[in-house]
DSSP file (Angstrom, degrees, kcal/mol; ACC not computed):
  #  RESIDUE AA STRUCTURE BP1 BP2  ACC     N-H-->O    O-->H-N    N-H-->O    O-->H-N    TCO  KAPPA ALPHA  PHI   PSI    X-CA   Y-CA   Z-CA
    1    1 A X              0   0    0      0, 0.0    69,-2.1     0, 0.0     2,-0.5   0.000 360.0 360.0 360.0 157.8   -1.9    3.9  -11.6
    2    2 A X  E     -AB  22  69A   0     20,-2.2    20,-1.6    67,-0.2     2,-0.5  -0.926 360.0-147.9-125.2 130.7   -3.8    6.4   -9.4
    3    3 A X  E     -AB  21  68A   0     65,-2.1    65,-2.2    -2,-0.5     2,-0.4  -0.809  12.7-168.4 -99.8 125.1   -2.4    9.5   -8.3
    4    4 A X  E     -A   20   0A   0     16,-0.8    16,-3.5    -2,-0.5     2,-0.5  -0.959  10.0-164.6-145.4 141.6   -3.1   11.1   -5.2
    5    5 A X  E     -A   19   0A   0     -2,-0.4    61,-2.9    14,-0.2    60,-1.9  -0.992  11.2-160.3-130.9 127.4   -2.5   14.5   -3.7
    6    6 A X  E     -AC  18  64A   0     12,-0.9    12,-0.8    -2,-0.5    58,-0.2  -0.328  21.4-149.2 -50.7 136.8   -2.8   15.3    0.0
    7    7 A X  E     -A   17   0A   0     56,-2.7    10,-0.3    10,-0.2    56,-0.2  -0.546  37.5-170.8-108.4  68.2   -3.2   18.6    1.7
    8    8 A X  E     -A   16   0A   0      8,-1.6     8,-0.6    54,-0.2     2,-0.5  -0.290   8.9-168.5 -91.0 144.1   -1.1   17.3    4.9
    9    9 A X  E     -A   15   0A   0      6,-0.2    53,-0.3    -2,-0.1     6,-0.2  -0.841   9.7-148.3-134.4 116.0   -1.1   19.5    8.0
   10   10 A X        -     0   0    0      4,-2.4     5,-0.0    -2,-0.5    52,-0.0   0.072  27.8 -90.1 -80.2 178.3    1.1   18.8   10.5
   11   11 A X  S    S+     0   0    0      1,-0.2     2,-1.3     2,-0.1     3,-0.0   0.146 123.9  36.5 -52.6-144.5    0.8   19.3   14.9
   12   12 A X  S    S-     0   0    0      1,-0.2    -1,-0.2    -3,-0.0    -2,-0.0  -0.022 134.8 -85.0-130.3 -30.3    2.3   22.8   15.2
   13   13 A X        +     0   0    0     -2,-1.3     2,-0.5     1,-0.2    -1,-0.2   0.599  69.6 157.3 129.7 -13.6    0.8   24.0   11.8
   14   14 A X        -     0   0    0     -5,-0.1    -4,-2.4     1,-0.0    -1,-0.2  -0.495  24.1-157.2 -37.2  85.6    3.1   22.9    9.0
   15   15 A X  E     +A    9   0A   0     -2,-0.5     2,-0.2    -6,-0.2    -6,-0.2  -0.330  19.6 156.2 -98.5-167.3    1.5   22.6    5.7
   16   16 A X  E     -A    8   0A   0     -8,-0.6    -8,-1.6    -2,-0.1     2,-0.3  -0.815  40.6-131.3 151.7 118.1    2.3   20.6    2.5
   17   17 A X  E     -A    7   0A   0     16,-2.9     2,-0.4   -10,-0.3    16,-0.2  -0.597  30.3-168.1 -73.5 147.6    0.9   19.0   -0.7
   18   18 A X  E     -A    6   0A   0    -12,-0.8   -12,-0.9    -2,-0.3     2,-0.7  -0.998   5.8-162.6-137.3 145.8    2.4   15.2   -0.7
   19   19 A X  E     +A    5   0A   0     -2,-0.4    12,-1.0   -14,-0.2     2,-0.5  -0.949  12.4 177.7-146.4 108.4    1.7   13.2   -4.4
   20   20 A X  E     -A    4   0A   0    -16,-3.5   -16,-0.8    -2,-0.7     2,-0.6  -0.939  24.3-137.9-134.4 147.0    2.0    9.6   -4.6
   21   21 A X  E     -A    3   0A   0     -2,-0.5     2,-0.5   -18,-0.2   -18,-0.2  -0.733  28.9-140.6 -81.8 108.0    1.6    6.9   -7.2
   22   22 A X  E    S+A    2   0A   0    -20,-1.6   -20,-2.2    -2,-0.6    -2,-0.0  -0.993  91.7  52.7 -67.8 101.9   -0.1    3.9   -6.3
   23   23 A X  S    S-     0   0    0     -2,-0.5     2,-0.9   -22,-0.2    -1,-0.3  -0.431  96.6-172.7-101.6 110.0    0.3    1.1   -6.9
   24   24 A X        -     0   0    0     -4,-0.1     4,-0.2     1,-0.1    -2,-0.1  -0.498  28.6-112.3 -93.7 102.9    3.7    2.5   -5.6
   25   25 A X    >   -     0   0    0     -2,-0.9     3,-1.5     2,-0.2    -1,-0.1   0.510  38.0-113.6 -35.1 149.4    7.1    0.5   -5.6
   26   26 A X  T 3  S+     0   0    0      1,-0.3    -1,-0.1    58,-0.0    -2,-0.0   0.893 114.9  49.0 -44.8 -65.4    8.1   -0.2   -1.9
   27   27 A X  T 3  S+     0   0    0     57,-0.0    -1,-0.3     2,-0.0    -2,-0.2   0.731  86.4 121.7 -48.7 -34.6   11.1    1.9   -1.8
   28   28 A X    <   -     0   0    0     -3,-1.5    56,-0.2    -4,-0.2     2,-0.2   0.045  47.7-150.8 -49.4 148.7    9.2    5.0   -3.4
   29   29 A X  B     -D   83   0B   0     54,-2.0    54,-0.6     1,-0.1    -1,-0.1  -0.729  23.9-107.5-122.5 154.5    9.0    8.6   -1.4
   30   30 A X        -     0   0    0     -2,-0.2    53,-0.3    52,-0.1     2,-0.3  -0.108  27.8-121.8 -64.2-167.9    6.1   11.1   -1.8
   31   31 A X        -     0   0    0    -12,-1.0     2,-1.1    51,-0.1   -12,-0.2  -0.967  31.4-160.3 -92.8 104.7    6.7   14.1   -3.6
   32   32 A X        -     0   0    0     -2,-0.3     2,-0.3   -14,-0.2   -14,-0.2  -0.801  13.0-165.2-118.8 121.7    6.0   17.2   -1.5
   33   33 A X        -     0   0    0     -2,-1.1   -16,-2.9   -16,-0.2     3,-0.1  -0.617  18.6-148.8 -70.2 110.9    5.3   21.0   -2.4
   34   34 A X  S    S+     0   0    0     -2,-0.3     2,-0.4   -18,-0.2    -1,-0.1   0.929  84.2  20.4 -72.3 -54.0    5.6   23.7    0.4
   35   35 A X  S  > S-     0   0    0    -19,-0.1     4,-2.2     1,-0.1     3,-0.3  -0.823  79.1-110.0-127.4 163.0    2.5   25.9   -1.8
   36   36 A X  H  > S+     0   0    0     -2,-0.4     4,-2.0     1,-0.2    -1,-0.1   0.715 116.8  50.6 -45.7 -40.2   -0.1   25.4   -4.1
   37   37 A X  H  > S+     0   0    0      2,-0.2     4,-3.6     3,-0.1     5,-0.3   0.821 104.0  60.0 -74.2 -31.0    1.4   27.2   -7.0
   38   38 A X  H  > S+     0   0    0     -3,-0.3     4,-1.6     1,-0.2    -2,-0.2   0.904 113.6  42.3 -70.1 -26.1    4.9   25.0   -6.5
   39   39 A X  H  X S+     0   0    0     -4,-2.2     4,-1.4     2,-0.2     3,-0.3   0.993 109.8  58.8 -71.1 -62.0    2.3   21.7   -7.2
   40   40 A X  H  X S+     0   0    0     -4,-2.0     4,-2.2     1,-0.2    -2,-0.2   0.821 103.3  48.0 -31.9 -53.5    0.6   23.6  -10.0
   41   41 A X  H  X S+     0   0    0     -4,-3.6     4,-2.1     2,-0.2    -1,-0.2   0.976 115.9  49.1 -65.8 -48.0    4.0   24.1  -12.2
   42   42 A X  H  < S+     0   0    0     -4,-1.6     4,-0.3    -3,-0.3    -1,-0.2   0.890 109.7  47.6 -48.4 -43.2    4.8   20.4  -11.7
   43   43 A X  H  X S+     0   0    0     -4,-1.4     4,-1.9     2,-0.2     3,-0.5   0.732 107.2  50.8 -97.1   9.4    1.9   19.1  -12.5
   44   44 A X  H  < S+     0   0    0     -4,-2.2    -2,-0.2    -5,-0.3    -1,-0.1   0.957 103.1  65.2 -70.6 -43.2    1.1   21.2  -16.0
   45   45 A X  T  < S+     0   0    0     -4,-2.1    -1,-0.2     1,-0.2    -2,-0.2   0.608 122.8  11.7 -26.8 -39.1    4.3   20.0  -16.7
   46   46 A X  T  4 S+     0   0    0     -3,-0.5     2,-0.4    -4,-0.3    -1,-0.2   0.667 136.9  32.1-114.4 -49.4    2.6   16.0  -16.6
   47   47 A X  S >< S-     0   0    0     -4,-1.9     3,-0.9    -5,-0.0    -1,-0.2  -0.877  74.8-157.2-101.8  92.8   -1.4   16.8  -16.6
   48   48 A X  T 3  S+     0   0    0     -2,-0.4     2,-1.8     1,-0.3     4,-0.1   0.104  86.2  31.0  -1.0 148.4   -2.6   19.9  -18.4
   49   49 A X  T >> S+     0   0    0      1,-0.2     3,-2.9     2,-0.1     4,-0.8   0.119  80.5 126.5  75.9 -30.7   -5.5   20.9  -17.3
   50   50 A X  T <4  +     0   0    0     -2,-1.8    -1,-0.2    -3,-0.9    -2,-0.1   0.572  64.5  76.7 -25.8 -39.2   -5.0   19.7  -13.4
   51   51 A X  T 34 S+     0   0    0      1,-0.2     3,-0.4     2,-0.2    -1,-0.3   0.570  86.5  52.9 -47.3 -25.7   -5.7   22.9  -12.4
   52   52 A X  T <4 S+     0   0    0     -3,-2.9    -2,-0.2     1,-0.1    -1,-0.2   0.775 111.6  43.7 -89.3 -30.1   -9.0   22.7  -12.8
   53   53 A X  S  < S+     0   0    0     -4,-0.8     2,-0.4     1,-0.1    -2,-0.2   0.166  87.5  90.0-124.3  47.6   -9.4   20.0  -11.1
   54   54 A X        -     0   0    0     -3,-0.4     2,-0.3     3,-0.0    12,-0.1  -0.977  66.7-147.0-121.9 117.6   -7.4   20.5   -8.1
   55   55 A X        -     0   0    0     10,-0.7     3,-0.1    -2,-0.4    -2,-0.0  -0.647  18.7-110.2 -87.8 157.4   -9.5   22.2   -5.4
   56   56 A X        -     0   0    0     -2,-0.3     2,-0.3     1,-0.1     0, 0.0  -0.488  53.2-129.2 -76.3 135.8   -8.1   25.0   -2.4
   57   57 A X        -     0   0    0      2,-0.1     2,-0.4     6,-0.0    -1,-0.1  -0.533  20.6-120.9-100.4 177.1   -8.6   22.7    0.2
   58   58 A X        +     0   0    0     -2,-0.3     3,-0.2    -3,-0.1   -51,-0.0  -0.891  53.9   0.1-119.1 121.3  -10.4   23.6    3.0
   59   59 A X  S    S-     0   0    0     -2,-0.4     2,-0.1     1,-0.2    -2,-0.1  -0.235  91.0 -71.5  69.8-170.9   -9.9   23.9    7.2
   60   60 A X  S    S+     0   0    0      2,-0.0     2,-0.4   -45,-0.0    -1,-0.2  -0.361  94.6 102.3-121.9  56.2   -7.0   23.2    8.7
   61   61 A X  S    S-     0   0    0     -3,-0.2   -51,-0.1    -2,-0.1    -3,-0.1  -0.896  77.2 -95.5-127.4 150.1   -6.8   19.3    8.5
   62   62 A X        +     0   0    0     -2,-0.4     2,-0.2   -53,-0.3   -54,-0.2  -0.562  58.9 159.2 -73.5 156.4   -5.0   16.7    6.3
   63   63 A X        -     0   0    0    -56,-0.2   -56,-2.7    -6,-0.0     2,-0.5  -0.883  45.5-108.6-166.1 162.1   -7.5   15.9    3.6
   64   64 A X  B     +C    6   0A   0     -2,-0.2   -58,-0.3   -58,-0.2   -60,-0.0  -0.900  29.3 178.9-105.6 130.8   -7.1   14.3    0.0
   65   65 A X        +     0   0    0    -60,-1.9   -10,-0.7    -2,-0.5   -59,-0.2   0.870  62.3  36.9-104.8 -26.1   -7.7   17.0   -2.4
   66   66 A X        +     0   0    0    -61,-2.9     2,-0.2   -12,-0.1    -1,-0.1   0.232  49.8 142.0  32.2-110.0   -7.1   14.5   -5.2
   67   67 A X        +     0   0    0    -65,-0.1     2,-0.2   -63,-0.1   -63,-0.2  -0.565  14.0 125.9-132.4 137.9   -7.2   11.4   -6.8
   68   68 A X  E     -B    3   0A   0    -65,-2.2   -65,-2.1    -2,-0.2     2,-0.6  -0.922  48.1 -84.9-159.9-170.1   -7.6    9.7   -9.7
   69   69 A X  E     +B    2   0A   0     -2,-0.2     2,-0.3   -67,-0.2   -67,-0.2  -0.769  49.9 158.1-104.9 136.1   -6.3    7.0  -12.3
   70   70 A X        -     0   0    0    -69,-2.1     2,-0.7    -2,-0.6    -2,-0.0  -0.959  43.7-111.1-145.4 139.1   -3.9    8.1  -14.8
   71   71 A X        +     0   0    0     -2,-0.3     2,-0.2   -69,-0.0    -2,-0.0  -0.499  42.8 167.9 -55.5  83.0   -0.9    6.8  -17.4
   72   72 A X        -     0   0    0     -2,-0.7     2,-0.2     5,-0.0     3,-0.1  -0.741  21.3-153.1 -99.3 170.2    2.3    8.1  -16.2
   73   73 A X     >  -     0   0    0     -2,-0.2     4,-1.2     1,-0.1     3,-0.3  -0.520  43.5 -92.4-107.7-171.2    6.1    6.9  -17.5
   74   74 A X  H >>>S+     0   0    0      1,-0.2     4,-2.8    -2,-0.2     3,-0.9   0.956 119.3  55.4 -59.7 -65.6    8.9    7.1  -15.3
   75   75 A X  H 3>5S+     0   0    0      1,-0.2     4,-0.6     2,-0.2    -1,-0.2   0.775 106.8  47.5 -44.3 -29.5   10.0   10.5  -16.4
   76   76 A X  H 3>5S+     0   0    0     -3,-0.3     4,-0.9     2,-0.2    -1,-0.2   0.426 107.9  49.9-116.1  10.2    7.1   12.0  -15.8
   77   77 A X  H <X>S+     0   0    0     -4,-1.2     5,-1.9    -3,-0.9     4,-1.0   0.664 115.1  52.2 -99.1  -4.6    6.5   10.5  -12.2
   78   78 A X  H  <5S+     0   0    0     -4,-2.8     3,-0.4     2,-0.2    -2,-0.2   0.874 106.7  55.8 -54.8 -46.8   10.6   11.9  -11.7
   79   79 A X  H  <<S+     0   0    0     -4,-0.6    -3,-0.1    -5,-0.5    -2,-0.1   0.832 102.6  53.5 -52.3 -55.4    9.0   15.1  -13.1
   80   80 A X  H  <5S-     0   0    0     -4,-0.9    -1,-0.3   -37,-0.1    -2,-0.2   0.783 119.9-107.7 -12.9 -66.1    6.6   14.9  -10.2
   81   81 A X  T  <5S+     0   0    0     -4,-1.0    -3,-0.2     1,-0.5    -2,-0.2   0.265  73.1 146.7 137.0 -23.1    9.1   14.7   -7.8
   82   82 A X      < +     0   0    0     -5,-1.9    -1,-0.5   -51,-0.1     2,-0.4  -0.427  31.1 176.8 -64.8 125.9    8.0   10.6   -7.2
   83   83 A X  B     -D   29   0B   0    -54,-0.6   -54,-2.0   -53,-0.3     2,-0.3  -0.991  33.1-124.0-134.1 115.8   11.6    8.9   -6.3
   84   84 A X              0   0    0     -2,-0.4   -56,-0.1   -56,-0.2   -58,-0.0  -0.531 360.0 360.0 -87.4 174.8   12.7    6.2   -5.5
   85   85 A X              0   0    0     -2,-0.3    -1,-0.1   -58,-0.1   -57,-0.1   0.409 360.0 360.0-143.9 360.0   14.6    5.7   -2.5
């Protein structure tokens, strides 16, 4: 599956990491993280090392900071935050 994490930044100035699994069942909802650190904890919990290779994104735009293919189970896209819904 490939996992992809957003920097989203909304109109007024509202930011947010969003993490979704693709290919993702229909019903699934993103997972989203108010800061950087609250995404960090999640994902050592499921990637090790992720940290390194999640960069501070840059300017004040939605952007993919992101993505790549990896072997999750159910548990550990719950772990994530990844729900269905």
């Amino acid at each position: 599956m490939r996992l992809v994490i957003q920097y989203v930044v909304e109109h007024g100035g509202r930011a947010y990491y969003q993490v979704i699994a693709y290919p993702a069942p229909l019903r699934s909802k993103p997972a989203q993280f108010a800061t950087r650190g609250e995404l960090l904890q999640r994902l050592r919990e499921v990637l090790p090392g992720a940290e390194q290779r999640l960069p501070i994104p840059e300017g004040e735009f939605t952007q993919v900071v992101l993505a790549e293919n990896v072997e999750l189970s159910a548990t550990e896209l719950a772990c994530l935050g990844i729900k269905e819904g």
